[in-house]
C-alpha positions in Angstrom: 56.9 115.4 71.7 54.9 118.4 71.8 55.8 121.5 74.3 53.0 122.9 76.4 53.6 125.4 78.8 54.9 123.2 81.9 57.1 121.7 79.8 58.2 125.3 78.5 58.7 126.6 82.2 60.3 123.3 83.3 63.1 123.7 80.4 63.1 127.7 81.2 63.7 126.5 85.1 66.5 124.3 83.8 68.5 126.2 81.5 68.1 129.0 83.8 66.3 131.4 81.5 63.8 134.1 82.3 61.3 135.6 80.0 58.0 137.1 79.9 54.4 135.0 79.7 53.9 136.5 76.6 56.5 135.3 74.9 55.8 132.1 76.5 53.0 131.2 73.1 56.3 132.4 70.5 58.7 130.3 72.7 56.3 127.3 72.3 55.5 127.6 68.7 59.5 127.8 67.6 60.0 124.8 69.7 57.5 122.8 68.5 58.7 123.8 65.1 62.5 122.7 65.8 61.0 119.3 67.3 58.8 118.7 64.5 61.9 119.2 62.3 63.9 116.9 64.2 61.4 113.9 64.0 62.0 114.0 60.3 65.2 113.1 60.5 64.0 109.7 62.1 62.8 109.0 58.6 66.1 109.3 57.0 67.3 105.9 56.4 71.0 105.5 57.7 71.3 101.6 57.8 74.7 101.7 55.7 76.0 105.2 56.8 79.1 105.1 59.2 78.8 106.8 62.3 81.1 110.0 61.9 84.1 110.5 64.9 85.4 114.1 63.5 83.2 116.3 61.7 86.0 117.3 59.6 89.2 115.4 57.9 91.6 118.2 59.5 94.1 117.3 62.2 95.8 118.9 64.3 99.4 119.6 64.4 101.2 120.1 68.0 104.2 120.9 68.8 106.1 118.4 70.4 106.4 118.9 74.2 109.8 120.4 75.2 111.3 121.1 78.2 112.9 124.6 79.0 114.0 126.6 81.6 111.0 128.9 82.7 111.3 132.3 83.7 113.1 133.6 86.7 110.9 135.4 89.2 112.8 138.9 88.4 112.2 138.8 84.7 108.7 137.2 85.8 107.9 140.5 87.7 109.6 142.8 85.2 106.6 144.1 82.9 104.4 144.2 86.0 102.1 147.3 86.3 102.6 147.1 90.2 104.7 145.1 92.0 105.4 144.5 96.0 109.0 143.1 96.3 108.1 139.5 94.7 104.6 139.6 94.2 102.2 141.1 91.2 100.0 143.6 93.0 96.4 143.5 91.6 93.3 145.4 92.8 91.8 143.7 95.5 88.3 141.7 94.3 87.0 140.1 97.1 84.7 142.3 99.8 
């Protein structure tokens, strides 16, 4: 696959990305580089190579879910900046 500049303004349309036509010829030379790179892996034979499910051997450890009282709305409320009788009071964000 080879990027032209349609192609270039179609991906820039999709991936939401604005820049300048003359970095449009820089753009399309490092992608054409990356793609070229990328059709050499096709060559790699991987006939008797497993597909990988983790990329590494860690696991993770969780805690086992427990159940516990939460906390009560007057211990909920009492590090709160601002408060107004049982609610948080925040600035206001919409217009």
């Amino acid at each position: 696959m080879i990027i032209n500049k349609e192609t270039l303004k179609n991906i820039a349309h999709l991936a939401r990305l604005d820049f300048e036509e003359k970095e449009a010829d820089k753009m399309i030379l490092n992608m054409n580089k990356i793609l070229t790179w990328m059709e050499q892996l096709n060559e790699v034979n991987t006939d008797n190579v497993m597909p990988l499910i983790h990329i590494s051997r860690e696991i993770n450890v969780l805690r086992e879910d427990v159940v516990k009282p939460s906390l009560s709305h007057e211990k909920g409320l009492l590090n709160a900046p601002k408060k107004d009788s049982n609610y948080f009071r925040v600035p206001k964000v919409i217009e």
